[in-house]
BAGU-722827 format. One record per residue: residue in one letter; chain; y, z, x of N, C-alpha, C in turn. Coordinates in pm, whole numbers, plus 50000, padded with zeros to 5 digits. Each point is the difference from the previous one (the first is absolute). Last residue first. Layout:
// residues N
@r: a c: A n.c2: Y n.c3: Z n.c1: X ca.c2: Y ca.c3: Z ca.c1: X c.c2: Y c.c3: Z c.c1: X
...
***
This chain:
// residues 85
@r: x c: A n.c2: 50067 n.c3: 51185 n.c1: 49563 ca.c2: 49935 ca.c3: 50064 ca.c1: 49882 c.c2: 49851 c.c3: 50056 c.c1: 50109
@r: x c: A n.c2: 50503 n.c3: 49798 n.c1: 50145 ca.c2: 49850 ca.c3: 49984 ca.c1: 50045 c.c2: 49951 c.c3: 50101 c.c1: 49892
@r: x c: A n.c2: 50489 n.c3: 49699 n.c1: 50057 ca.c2: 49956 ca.c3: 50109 ca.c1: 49924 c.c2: 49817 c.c3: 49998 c.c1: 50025
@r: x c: A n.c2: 50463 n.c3: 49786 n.c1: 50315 ca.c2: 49850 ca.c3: 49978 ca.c1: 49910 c.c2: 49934 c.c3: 50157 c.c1: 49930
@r: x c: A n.c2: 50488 n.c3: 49749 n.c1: 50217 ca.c2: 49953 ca.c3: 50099 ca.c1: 49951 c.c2: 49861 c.c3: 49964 c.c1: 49921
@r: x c: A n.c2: 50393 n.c3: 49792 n.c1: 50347 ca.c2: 49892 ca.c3: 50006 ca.c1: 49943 c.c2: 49932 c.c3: 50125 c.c1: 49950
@r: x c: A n.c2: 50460 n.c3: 49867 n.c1: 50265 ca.c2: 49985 ca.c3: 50069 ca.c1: 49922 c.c2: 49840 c.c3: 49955 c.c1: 49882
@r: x c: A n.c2: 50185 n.c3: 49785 n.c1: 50359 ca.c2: 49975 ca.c3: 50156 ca.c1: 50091 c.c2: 49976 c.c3: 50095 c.c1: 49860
@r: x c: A n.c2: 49934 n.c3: 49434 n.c1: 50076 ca.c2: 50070 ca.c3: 50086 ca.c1: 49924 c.c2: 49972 c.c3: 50134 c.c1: 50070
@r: x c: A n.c2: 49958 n.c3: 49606 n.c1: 50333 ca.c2: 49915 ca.c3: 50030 ca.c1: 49894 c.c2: 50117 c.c3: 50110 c.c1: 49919
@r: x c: A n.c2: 50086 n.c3: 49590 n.c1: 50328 ca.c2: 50036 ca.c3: 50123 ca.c1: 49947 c.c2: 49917 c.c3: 50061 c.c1: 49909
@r: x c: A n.c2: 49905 n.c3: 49589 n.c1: 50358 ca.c2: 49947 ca.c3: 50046 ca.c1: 49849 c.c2: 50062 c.c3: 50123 c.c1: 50047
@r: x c: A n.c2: 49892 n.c3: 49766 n.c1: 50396 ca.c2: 50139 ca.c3: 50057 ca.c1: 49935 c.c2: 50035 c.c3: 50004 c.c1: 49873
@r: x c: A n.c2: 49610 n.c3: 49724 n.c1: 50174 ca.c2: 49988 ca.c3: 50140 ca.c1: 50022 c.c2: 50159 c.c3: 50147 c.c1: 50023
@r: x c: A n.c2: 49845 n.c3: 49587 n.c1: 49646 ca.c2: 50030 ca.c3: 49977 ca.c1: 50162 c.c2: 50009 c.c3: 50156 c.c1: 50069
@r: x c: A n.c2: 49985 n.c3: 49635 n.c1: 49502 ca.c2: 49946 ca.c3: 50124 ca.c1: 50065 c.c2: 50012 c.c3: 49980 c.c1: 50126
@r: x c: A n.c2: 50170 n.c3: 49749 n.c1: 49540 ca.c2: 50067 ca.c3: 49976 ca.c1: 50180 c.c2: 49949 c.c3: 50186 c.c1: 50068
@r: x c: A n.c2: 49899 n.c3: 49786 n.c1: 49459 ca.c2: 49918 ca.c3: 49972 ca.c1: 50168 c.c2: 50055 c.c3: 50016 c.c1: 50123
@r: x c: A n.c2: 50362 n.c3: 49914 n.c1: 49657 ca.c2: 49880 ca.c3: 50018 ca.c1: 49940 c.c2: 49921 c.c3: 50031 c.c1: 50156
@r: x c: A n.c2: 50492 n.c3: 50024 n.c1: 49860 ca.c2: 49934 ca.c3: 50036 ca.c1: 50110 c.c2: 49823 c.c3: 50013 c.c1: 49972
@r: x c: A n.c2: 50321 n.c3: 49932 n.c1: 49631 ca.c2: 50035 ca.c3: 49910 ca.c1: 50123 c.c2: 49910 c.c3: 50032 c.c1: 50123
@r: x c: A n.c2: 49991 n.c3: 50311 n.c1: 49622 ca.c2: 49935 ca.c3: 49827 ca.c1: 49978 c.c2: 50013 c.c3: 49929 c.c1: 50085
@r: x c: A n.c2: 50227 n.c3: 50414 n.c1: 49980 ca.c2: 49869 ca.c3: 50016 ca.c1: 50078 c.c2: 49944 c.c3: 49819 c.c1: 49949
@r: x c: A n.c2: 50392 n.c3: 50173 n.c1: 49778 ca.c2: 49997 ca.c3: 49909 ca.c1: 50103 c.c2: 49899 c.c3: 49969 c.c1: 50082
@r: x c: A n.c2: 50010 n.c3: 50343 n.c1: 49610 ca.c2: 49985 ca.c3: 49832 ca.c1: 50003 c.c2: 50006 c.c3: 49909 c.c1: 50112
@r: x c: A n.c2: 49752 n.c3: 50440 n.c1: 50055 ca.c2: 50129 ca.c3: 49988 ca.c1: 49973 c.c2: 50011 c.c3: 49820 c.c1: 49966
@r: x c: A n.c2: 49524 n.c3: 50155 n.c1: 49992 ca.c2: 50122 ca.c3: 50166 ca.c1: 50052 c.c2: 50114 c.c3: 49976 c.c1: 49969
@r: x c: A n.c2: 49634 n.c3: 49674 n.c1: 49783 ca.c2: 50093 ca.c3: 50018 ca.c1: 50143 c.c2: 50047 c.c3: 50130 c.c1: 49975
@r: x c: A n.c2: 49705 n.c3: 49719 n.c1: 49674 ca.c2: 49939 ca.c3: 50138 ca.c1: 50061 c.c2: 50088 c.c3: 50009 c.c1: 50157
@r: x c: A n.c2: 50146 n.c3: 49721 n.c1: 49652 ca.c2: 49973 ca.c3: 50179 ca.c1: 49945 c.c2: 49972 c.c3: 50015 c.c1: 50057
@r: x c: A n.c2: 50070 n.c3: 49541 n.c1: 50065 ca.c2: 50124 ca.c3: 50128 ca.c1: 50074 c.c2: 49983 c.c3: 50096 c.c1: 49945
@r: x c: A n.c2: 49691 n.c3: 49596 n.c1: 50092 ca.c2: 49975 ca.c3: 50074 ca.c1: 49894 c.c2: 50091 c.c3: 50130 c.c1: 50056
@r: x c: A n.c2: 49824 n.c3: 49666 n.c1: 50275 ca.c2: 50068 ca.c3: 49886 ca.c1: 49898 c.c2: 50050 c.c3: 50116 c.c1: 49887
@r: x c: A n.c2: 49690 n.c3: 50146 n.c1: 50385 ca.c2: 50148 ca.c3: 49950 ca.c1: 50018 c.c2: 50085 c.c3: 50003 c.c1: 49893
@r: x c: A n.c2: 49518 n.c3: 50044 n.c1: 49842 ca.c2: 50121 ca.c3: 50097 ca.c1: 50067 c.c2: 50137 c.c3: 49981 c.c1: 50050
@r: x c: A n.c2: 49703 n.c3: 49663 n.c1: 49900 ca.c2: 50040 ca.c3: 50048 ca.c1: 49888 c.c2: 50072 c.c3: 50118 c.c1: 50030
@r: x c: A n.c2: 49825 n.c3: 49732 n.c1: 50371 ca.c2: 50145 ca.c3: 49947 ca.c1: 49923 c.c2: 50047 c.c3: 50088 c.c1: 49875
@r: x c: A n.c2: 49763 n.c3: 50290 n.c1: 50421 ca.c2: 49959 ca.c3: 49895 ca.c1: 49907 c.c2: 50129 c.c3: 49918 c.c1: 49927
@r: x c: A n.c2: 49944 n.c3: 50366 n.c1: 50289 ca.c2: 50045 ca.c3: 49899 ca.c1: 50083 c.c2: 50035 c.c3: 49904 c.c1: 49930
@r: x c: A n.c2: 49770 n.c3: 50423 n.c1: 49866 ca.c2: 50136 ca.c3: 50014 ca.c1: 50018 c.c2: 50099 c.c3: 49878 c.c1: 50043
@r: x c: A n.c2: 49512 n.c3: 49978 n.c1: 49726 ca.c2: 50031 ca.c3: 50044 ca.c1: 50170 c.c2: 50166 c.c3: 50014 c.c1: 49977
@r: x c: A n.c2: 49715 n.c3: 49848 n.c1: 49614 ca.c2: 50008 ca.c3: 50118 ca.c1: 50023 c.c2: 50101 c.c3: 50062 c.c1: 50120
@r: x c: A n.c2: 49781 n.c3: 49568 n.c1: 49883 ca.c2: 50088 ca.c3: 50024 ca.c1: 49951 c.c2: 50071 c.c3: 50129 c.c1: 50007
@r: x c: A n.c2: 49608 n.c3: 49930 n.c1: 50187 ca.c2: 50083 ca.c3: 49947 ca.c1: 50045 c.c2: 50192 c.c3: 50020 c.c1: 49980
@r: x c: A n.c2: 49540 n.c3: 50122 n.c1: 49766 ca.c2: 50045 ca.c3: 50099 ca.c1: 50123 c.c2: 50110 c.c3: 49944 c.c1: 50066
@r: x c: A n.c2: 49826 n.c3: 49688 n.c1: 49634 ca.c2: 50116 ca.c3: 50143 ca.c1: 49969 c.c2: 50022 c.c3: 50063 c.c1: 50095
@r: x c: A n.c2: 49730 n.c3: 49661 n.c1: 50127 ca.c2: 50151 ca.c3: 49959 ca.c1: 49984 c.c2: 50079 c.c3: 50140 c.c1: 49926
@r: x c: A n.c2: 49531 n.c3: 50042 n.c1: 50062 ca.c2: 50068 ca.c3: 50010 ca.c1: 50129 c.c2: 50173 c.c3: 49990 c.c1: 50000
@r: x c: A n.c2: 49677 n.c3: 50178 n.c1: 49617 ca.c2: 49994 ca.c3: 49868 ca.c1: 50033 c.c2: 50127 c.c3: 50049 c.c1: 50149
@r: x c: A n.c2: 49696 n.c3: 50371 n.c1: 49823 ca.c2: 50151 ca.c3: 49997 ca.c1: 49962 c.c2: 50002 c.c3: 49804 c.c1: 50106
@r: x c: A n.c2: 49580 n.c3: 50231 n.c1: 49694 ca.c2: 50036 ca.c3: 49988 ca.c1: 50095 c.c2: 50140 c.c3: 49968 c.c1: 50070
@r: x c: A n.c2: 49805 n.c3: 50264 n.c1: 49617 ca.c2: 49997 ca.c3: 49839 ca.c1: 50015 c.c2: 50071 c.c3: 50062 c.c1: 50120
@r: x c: A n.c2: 49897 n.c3: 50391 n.c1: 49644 ca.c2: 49902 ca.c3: 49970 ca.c1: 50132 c.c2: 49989 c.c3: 49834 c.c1: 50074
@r: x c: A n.c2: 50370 n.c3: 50213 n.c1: 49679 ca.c2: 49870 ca.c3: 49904 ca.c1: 49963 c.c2: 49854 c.c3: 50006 c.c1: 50069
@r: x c: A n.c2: 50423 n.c3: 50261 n.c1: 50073 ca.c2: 49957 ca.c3: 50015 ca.c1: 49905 c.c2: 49875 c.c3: 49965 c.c1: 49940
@r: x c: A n.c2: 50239 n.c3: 49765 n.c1: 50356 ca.c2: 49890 ca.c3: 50103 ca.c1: 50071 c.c2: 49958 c.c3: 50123 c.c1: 49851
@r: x c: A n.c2: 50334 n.c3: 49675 n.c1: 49973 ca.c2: 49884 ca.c3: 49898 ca.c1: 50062 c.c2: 49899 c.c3: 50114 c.c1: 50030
@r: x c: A n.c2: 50419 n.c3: 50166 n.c1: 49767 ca.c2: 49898 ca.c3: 49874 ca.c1: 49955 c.c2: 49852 c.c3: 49969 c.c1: 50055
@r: x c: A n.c2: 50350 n.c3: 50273 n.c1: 50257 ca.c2: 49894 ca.c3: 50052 ca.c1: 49915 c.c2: 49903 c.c3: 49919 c.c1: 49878
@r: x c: A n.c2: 50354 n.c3: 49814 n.c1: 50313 ca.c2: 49862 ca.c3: 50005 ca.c1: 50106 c.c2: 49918 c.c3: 50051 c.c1: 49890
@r: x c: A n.c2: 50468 n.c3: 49919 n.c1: 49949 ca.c2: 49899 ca.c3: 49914 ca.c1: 50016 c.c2: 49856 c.c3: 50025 c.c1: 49990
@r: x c: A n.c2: 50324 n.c3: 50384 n.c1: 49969 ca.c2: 50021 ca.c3: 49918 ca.c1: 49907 c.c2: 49910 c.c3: 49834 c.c1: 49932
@r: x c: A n.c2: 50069 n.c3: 50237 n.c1: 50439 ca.c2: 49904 ca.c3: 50110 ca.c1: 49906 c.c2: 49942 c.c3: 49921 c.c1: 49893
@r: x c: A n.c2: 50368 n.c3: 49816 n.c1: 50306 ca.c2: 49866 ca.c3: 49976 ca.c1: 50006 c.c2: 49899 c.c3: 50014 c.c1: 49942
@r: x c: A n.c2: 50441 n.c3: 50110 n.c1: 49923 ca.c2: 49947 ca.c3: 49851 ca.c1: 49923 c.c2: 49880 c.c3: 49969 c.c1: 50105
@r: x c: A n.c2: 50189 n.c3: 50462 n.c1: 50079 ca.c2: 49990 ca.c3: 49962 ca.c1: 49848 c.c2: 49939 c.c3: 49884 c.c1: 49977
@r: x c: A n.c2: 50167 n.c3: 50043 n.c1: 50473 ca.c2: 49853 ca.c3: 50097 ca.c1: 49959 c.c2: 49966 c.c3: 49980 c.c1: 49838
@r: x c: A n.c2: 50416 n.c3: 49788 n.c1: 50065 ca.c2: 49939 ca.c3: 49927 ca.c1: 50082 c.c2: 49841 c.c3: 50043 c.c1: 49995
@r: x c: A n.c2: 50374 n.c3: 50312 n.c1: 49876 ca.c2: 49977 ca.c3: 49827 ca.c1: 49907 c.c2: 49904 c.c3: 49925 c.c1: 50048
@r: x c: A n.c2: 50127 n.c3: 50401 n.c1: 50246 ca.c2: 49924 ca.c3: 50034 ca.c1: 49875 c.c2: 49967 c.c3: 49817 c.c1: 49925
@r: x c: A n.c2: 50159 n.c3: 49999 n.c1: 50446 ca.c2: 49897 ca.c3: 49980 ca.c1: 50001 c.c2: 49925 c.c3: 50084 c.c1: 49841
@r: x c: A n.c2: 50397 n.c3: 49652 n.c1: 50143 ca.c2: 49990 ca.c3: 50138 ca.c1: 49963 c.c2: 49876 c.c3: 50046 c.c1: 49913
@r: x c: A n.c2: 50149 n.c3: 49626 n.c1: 50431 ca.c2: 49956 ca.c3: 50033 ca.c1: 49828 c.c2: 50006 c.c3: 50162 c.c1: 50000
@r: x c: A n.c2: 50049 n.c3: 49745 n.c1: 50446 ca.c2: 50094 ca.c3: 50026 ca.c1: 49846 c.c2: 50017 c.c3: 49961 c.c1: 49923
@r: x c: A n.c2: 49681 n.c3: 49982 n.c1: 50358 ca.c2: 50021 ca.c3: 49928 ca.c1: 49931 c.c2: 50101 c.c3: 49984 c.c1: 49915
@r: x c: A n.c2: 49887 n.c3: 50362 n.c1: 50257 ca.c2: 49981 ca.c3: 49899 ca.c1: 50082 c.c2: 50050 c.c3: 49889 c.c1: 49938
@r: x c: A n.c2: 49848 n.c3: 50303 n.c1: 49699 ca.c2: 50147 ca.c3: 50061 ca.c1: 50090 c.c2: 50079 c.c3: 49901 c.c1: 50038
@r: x c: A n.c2: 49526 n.c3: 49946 n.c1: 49879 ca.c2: 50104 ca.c3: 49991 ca.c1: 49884 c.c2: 50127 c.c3: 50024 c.c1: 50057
@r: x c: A n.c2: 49679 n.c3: 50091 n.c1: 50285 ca.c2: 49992 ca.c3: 49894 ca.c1: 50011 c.c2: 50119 c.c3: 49930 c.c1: 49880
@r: x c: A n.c2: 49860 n.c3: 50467 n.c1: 50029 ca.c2: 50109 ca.c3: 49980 ca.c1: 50051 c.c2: 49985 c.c3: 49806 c.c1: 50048
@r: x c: A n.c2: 49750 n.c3: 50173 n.c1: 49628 ca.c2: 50135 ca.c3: 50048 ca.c1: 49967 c.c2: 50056 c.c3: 49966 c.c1: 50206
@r: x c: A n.c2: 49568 n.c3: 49915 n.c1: 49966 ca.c2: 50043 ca.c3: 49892 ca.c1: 49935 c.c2: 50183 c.c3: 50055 c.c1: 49981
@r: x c: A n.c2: 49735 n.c3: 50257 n.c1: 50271 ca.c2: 50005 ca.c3: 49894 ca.c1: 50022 c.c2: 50056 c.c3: 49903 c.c1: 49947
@r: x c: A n.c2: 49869 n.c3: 50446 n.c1: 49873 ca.c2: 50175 ca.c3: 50004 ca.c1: 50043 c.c2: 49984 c.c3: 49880 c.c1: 50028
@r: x c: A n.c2: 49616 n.c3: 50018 n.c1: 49773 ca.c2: 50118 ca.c3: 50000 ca.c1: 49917 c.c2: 50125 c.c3: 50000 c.c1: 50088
***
């Protein structure tokens, strides 16, 4: 889970919206006991066109512009807060 949320980061997306429309995907397919077709996993990835293409799941609006530009001078947020049950 931190993987995908800080890859989401990485990505700026905001990783509640982003964690949500996976859930969102995925429980269908696995509700069912079916197998999850590849192109959805795809669709899925942070990198992906439908993601990109899709300004709900950004942190800030402008974050759109800067799609994919990872590098190892990534500001990460200082203020992350994960709730562990």
């Amino acid at each position: 889970m931190f993987s995908i949320v800080q890859t989401a980061i990485l990505n700026h997306l905001n990783p509640f919206q982003y964690l949500t429309h996976i859930l969102t995907t995925l429980i269908p397919w696995v509700s069912k006991g079916k197998e999850i077709p590849e192109k959805v996993l795809e669709s899925l990835m942070p990198w992906s066109a439908e993601i990109q293409g899709n300004a709900k799941f950004f942190s800030n609006p402008g974050d759109q512009e800067h799609r994919i530009k990872v590098n190892s001078d990534v500001d990460l947020p200082k203020s992350l807060e994960f709730v562990v049950a």
